[in-house]
N, C-alpha and C positions, 0 to 999 in steps of 0.2 A: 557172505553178505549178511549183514543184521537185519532182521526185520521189523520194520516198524514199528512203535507202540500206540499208532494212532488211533481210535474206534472204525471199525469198518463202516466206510463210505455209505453202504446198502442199508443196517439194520442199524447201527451204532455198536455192535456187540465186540466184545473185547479179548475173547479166547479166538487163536488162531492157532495155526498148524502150519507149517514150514517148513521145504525142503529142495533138493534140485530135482533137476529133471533134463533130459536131450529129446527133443522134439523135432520132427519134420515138418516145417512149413515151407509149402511152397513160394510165397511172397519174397521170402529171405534170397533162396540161389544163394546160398552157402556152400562150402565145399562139404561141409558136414553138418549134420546137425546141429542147433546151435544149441545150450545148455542155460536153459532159465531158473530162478528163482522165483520158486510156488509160494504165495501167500493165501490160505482157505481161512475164511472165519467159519469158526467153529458154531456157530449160530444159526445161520443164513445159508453157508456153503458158497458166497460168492469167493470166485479165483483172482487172484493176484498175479501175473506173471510179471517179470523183469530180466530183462537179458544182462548178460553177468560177462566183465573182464574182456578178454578180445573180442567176443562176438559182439559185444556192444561198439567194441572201435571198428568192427567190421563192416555195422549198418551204417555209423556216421561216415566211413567211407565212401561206401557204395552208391548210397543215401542220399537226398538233397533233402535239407533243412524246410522245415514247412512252416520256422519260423516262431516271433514270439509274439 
């Protein structure tokens, strides 16, 4: 996954740090953990996650839409 080149939301800062990650959240009830993509500004330290590839098709399964 590419990570954005947006400025972070929090501070406006523009150096970030990126990489995956497998995490256990309860919320999910996945069969496994599911594998996000970390976005950190390097500035602030705010985090960025995104769920990445089937475990995203797996919430919009599971999942009811909250809509737009």
């Amino acid at each position: 996954m590419s990570t954005p080149s947006k400025a972070c939301r929090n501070c406006g800062g523009i150096e970030f740090y990126a990489g995956e990650c497998a995490r256990t959240i309860p919320i999910l009830l996945l069969a496994r953990p599911p594998k996000f993509h970390l976005r950190v500004c390097g500035t602030c330290g705010l985090v960025d996650w995104f769920l990445t590839g089937k475990d995203l098709e797996k919430v919009k399964k599971n999942f009811s839409s909250a809509g737009a």
